[in-house]
BAGU-354988 format. One record per residue: residue in three letters; z, y, x of N, C-alpha, C in turn. Coordinates in Angstrom, 3 decimals. Layout:
N
aa->ALA n.w->Z n.v->Y n.u->X ca.w->Z ca.v->Y ca.u->X c.w->Z c.v->Y c.u->X $
...
This chain:
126
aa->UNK n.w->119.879 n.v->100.282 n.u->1.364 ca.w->120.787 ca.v->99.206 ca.u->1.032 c.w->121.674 c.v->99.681 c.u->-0.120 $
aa->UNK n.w->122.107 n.v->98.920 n.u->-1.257 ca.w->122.459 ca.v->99.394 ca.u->-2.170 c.w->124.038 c.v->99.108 c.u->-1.271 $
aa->UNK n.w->124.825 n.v->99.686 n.u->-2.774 ca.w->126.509 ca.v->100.319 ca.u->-2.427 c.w->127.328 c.v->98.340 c.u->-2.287 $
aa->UNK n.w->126.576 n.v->97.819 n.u->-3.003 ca.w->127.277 ca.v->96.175 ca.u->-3.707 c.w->126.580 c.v->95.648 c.u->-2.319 $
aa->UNK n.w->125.807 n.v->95.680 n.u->-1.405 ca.w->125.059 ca.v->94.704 ca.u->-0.703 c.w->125.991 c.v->95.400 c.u->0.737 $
aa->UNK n.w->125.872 n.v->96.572 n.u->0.733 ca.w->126.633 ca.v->97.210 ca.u->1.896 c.w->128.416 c.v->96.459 c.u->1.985 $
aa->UNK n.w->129.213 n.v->96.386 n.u->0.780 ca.w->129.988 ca.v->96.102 ca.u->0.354 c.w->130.303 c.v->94.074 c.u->1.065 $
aa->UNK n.w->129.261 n.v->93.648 n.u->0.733 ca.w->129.223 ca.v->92.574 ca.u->1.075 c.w->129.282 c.v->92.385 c.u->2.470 $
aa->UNK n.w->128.538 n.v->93.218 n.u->3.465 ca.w->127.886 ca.v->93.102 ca.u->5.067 c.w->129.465 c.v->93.410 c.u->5.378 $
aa->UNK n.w->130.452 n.v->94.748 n.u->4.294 ca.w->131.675 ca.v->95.198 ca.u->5.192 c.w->132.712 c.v->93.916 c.u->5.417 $
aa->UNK n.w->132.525 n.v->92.906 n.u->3.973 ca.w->133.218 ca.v->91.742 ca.u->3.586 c.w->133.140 c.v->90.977 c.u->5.333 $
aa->UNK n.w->131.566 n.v->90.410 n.u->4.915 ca.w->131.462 ca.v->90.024 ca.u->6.327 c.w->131.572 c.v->89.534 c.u->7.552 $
aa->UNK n.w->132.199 n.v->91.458 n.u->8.007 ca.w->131.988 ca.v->91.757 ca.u->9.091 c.w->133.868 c.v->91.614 c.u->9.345 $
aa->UNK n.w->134.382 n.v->91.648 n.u->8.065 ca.w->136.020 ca.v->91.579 ca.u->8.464 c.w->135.984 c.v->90.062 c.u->8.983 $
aa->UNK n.w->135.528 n.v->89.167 n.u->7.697 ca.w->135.901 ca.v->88.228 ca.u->7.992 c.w->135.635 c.v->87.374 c.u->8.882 $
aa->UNK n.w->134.334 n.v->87.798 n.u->9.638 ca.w->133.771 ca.v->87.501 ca.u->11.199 c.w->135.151 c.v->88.038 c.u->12.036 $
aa->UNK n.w->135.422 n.v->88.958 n.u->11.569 ca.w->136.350 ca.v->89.444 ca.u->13.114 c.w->137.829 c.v->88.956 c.u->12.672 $
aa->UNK n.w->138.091 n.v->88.703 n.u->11.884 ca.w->139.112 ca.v->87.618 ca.u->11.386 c.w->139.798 c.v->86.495 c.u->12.215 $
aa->UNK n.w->138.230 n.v->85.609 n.u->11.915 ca.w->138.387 ca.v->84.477 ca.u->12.240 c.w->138.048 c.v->84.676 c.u->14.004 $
aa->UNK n.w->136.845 n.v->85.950 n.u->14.581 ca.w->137.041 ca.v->85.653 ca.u->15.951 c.w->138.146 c.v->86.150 c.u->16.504 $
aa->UNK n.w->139.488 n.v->86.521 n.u->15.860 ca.w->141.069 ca.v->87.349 ca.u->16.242 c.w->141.836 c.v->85.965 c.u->16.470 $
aa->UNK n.w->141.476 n.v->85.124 n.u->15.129 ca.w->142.449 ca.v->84.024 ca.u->15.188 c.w->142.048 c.v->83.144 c.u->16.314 $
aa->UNK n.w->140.582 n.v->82.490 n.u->16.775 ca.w->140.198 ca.v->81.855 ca.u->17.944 c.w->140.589 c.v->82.597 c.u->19.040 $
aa->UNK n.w->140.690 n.v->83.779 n.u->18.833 ca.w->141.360 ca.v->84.076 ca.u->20.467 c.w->142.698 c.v->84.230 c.u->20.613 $
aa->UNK n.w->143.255 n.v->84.381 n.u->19.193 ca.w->145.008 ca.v->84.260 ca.u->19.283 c.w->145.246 c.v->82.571 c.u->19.564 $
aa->UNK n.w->144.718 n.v->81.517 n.u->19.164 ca.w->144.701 ca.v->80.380 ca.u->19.351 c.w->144.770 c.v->79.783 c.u->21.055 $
aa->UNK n.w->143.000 n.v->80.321 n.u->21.136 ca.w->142.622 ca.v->79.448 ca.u->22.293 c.w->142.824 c.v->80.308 c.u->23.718 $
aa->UNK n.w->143.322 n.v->79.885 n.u->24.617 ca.w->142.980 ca.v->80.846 ca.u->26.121 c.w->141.613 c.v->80.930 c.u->26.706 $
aa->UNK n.w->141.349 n.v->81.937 n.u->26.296 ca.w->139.938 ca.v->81.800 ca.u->27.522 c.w->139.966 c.v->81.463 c.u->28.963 $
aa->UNK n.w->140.873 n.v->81.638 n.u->29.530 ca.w->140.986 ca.v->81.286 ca.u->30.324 c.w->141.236 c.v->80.223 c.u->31.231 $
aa->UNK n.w->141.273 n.v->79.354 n.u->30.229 ca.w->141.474 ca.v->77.319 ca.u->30.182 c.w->140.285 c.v->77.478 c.u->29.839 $
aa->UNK n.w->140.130 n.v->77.529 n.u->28.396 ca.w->139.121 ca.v->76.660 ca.u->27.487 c.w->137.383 c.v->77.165 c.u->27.968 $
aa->UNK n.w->136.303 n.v->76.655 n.u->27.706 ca.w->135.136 ca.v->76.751 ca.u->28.206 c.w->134.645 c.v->78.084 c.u->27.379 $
aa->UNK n.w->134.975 n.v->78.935 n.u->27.323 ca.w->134.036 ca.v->79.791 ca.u->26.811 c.w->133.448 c.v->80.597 c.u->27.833 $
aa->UNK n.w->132.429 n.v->81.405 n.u->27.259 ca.w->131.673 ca.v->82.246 ca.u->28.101 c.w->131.697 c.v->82.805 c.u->29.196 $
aa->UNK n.w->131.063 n.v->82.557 n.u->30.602 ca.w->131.878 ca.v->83.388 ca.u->31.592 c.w->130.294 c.v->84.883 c.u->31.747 $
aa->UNK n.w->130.641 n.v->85.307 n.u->32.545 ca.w->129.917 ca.v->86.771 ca.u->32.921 c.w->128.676 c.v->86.372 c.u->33.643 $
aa->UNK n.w->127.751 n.v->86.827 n.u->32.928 ca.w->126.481 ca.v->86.387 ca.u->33.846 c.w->126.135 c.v->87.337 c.u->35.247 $
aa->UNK n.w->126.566 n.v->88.679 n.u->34.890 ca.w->126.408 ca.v->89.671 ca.u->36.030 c.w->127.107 c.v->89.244 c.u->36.512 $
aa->UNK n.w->128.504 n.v->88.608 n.u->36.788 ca.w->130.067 ca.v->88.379 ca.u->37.749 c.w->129.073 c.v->87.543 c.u->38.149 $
aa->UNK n.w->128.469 n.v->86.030 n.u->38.093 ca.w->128.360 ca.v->84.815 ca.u->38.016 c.w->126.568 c.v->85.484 c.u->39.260 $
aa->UNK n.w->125.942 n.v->85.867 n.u->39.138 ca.w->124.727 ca.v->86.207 ca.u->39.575 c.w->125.447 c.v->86.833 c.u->40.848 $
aa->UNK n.w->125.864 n.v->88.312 n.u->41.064 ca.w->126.177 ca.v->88.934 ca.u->41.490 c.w->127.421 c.v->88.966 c.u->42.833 $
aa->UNK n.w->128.539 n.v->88.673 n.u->41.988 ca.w->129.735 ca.v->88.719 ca.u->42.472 c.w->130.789 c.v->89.494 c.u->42.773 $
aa->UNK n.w->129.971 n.v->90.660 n.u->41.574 ca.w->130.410 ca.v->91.898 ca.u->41.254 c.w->130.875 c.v->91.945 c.u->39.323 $
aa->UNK n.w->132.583 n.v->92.883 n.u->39.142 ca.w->132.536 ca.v->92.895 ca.u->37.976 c.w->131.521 c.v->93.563 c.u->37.074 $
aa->UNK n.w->131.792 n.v->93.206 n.u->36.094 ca.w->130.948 ca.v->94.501 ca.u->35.146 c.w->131.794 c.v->95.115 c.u->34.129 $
aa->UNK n.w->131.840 n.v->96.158 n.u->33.187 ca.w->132.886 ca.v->97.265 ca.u->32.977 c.w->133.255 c.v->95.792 c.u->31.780 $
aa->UNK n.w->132.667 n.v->94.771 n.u->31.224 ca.w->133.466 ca.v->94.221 ca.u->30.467 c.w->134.184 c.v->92.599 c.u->30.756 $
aa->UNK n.w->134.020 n.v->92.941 n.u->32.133 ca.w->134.450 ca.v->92.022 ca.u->32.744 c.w->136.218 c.v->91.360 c.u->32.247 $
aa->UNK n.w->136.809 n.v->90.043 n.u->31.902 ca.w->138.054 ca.v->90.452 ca.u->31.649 c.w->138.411 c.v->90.444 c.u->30.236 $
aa->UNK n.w->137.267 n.v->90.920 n.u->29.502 ca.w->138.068 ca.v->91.401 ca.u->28.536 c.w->138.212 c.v->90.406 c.u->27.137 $
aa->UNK n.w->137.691 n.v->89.204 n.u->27.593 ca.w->137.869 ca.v->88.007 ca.u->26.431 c.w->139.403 c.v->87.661 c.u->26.890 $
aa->UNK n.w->139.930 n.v->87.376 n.u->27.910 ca.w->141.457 ca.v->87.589 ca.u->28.641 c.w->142.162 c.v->88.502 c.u->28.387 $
aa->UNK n.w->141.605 n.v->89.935 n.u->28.036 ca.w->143.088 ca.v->90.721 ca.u->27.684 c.w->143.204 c.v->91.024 c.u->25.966 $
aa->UNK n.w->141.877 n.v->90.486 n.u->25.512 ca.w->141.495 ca.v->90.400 ca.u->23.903 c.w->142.590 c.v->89.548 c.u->23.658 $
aa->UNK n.w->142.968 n.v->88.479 n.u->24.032 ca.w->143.766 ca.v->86.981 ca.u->23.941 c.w->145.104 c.v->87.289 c.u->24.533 $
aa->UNK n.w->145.336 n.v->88.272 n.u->25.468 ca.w->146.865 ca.v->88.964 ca.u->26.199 c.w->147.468 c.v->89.665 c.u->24.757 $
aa->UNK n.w->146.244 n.v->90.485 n.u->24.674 ca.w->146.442 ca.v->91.758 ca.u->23.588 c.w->147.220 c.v->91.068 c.u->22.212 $
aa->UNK n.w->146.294 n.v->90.046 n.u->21.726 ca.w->146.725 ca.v->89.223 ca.u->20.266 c.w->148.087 c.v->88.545 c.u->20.508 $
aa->UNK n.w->148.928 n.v->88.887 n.u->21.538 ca.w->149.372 ca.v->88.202 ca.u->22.326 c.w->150.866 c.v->88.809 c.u->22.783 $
aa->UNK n.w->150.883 n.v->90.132 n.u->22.532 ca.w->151.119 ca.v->91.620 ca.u->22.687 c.w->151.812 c.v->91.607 c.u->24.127 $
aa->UNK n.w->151.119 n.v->91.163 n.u->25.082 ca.w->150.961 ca.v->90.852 ca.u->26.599 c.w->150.236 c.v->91.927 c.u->27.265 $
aa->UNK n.w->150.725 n.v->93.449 n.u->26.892 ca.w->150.250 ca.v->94.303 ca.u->27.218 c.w->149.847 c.v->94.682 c.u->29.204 $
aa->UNK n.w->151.106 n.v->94.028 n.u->29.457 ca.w->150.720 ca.v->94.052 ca.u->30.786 c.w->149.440 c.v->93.261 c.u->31.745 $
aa->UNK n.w->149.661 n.v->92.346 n.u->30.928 ca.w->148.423 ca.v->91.197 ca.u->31.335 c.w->147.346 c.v->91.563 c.u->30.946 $
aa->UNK n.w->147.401 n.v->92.287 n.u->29.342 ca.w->145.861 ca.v->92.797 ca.u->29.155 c.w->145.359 c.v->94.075 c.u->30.253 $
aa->UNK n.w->146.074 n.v->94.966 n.u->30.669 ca.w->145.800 ca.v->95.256 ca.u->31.359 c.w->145.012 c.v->95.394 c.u->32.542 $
aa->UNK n.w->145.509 n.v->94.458 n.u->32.931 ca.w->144.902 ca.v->93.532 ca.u->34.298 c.w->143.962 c.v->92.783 c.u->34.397 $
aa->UNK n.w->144.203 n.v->92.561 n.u->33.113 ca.w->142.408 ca.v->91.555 ca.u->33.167 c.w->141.035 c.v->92.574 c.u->32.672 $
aa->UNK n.w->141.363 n.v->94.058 n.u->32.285 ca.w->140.270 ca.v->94.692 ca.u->31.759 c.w->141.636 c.v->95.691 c.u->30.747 $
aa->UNK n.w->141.631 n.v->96.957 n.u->31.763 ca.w->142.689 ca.v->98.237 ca.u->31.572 c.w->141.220 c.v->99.425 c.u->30.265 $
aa->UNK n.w->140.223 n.v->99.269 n.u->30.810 ca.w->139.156 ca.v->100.049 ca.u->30.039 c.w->139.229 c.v->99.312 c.u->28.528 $
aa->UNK n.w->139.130 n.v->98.400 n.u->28.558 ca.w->139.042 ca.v->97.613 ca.u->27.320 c.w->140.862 c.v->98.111 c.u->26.396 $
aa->UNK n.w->141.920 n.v->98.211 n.u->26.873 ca.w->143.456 ca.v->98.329 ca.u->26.380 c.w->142.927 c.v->99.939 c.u->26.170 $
aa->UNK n.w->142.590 n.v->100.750 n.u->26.993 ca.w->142.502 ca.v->101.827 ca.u->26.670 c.w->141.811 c.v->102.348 c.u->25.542 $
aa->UNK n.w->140.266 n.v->101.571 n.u->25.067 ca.w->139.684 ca.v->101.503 ca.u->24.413 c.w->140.039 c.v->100.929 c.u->22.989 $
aa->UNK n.w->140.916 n.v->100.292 n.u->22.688 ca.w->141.593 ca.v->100.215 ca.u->21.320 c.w->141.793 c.v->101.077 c.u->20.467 $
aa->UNK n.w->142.209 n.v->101.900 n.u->20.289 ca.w->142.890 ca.v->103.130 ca.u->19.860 c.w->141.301 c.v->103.951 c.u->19.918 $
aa->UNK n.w->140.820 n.v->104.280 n.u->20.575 ca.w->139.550 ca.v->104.997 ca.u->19.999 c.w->138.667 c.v->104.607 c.u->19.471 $
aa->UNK n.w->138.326 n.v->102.945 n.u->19.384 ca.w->137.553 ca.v->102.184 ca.u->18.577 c.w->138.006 c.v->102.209 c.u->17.409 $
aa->UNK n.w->139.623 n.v->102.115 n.u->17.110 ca.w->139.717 ca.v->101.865 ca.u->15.679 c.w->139.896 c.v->103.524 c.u->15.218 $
aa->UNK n.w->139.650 n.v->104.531 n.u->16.080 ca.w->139.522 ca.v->106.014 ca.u->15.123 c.w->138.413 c.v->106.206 c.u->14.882 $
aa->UNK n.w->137.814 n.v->105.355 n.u->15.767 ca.w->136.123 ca.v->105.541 ca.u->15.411 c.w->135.887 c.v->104.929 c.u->13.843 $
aa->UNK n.w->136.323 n.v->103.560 n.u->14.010 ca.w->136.362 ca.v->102.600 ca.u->12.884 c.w->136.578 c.v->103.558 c.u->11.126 $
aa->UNK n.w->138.053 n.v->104.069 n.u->11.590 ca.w->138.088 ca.v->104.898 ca.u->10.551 c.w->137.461 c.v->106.212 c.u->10.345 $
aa->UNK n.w->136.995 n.v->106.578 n.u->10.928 ca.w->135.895 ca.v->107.880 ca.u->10.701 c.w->134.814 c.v->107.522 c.u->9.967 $
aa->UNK n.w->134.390 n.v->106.553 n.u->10.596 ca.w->133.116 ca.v->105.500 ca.u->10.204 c.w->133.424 c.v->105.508 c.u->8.232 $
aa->UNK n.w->134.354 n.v->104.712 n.u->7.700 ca.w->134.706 ca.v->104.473 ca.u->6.748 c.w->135.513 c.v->106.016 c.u->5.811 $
aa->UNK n.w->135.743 n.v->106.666 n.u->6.584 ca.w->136.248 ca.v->108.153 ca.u->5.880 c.w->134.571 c.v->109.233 c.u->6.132 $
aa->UNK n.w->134.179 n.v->108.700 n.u->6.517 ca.w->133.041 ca.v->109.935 ca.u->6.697 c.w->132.099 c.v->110.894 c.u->5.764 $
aa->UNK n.w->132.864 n.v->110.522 n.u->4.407 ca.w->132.529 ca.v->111.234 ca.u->3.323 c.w->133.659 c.v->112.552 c.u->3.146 $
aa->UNK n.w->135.050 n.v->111.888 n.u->3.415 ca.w->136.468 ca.v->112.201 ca.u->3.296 c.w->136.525 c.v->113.388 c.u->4.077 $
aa->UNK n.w->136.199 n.v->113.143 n.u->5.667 ca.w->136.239 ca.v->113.664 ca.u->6.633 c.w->134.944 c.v->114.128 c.u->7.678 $
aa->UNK n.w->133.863 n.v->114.716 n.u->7.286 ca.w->132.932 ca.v->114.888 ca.u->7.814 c.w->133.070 c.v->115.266 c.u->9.249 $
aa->UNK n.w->133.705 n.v->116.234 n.u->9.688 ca.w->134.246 ca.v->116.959 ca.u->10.527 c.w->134.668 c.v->116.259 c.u->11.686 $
aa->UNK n.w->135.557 n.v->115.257 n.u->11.451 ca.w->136.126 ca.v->114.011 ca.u->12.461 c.w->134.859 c.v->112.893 c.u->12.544 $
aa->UNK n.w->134.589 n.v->112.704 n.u->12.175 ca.w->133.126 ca.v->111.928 ca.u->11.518 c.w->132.184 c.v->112.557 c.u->12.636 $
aa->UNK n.w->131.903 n.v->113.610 n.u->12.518 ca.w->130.636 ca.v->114.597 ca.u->13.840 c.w->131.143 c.v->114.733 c.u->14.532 $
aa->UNK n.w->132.411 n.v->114.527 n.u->14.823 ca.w->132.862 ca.v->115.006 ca.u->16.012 c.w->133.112 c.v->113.771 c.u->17.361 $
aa->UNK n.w->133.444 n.v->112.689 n.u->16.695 ca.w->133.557 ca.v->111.492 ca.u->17.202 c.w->131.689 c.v->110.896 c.u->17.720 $
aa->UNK n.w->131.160 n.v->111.258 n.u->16.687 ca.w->129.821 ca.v->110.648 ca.u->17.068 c.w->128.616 c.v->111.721 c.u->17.225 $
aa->UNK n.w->129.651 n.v->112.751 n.u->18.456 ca.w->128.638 ca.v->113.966 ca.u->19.158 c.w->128.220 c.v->113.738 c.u->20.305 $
aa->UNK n.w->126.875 n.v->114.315 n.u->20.302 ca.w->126.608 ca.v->113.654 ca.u->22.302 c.w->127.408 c.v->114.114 c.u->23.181 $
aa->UNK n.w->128.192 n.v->114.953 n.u->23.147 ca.w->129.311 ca.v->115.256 ca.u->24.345 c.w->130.630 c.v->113.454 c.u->23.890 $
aa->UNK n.w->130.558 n.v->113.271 n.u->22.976 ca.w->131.639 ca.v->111.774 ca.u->23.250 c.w->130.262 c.v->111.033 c.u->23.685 $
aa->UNK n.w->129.799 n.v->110.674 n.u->23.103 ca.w->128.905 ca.v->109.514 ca.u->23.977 c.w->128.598 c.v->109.675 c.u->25.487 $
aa->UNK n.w->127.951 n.v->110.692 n.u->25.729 ca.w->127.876 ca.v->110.924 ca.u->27.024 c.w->129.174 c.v->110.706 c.u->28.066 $
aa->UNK n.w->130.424 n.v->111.059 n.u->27.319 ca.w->131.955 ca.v->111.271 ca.u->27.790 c.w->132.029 c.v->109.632 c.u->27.994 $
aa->UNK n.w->131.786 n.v->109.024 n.u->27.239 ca.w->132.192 ca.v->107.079 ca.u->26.894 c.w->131.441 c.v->106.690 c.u->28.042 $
aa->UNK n.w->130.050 n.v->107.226 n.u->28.338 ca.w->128.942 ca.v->107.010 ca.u->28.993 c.w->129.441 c.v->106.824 c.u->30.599 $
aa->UNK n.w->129.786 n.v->107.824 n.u->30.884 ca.w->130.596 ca.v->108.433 ca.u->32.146 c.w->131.825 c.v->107.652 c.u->32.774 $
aa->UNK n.w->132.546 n.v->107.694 n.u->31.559 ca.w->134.263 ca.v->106.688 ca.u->31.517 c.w->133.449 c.v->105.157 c.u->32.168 $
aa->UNK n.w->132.617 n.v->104.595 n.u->31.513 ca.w->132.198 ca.v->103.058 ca.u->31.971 c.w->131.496 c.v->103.019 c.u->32.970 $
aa->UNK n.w->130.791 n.v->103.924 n.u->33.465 ca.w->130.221 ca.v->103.732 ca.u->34.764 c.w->131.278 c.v->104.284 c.u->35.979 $
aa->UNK n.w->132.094 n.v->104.905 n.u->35.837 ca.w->133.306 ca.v->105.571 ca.u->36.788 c.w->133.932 c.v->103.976 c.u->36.943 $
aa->UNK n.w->134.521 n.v->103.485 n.u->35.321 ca.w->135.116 ca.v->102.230 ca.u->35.477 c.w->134.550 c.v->101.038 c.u->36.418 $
aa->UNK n.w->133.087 n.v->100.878 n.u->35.864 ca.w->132.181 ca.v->100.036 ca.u->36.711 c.w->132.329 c.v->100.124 c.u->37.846 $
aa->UNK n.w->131.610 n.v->101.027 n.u->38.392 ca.w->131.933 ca.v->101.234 ca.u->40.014 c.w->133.379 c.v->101.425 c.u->40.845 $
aa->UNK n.w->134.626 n.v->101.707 n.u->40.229 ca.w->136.188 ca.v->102.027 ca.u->40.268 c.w->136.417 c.v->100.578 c.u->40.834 $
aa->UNK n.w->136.091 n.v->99.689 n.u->40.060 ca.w->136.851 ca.v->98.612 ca.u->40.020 c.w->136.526 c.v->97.528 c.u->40.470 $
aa->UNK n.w->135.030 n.v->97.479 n.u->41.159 ca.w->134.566 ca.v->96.478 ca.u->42.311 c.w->134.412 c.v->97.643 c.u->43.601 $
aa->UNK n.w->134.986 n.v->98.674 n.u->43.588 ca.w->135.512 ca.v->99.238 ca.u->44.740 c.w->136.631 c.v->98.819 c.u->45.334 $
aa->UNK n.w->137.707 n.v->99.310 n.u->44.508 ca.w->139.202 ca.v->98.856 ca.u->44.805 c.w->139.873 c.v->98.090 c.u->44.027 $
aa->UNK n.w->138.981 n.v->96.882 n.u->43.839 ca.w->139.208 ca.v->95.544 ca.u->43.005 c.w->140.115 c.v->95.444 c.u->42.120 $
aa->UNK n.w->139.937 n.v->95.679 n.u->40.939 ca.w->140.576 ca.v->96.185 ca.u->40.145 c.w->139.781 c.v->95.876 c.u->38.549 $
């Protein structure tokens, strides 16, 4: 992929997440019809992203407590998505943070965190 076409996908990909920041600063998921959980909905069990269109919309919201509660993995997960984010984009800058973020000991570590969460939280409902 050339440097101008990559450039374009980054354009994008902001302005996709833009506009899906402003629909959820807007609308409540939790009224309005959007998507519910097909595993919750089958099952009757959460799943680790259970929640988290509700605390996405708490969060924009800066309803930290509420995001919480509707999906605490997801609030926690902010802050390492966007260091990821920037590693991603420094990874010429910063090689080092760059391999280190995307080594199989973190994945495996992320790996671990969501299935602990998974099972945590249709244990002691949560």
């Amino acid at each position: 992929m050339t440097l101008r076409a990559q450039k374009w996908w980054i354009a994008g990909g902001v302005v996709c997440g833009l506009l899906l920041m402003a629909l959820y600063a807007i609308v409540d998921p939790a009224t309005a019809p959007f998507p519910r959980c097909p595993f919750l909905m089958l099952t009757g069990l959460k799943c680790p992203g259970c929640g988290s269109q509700r605390a996405v919309h708490a969060l924009l919201h800066a309803d930290f407590a509420a995001a919480w509660g509707y999906n605490a993995l997801l609030v926690v997960s902010v802050p390492v998505v966007a260091l990821m984010v920037y590693s991603q984009f420094e990874r010429r800058k910063r090689p080092r943070l760059y391999n280190r973020l995307n080594s199989q000991a973190v994945i495996i570590t992320a790996l671990v965190v969501i299935l602990i969460w998974w099972i945590a939280r249709n244990i002691w409902n949560f």
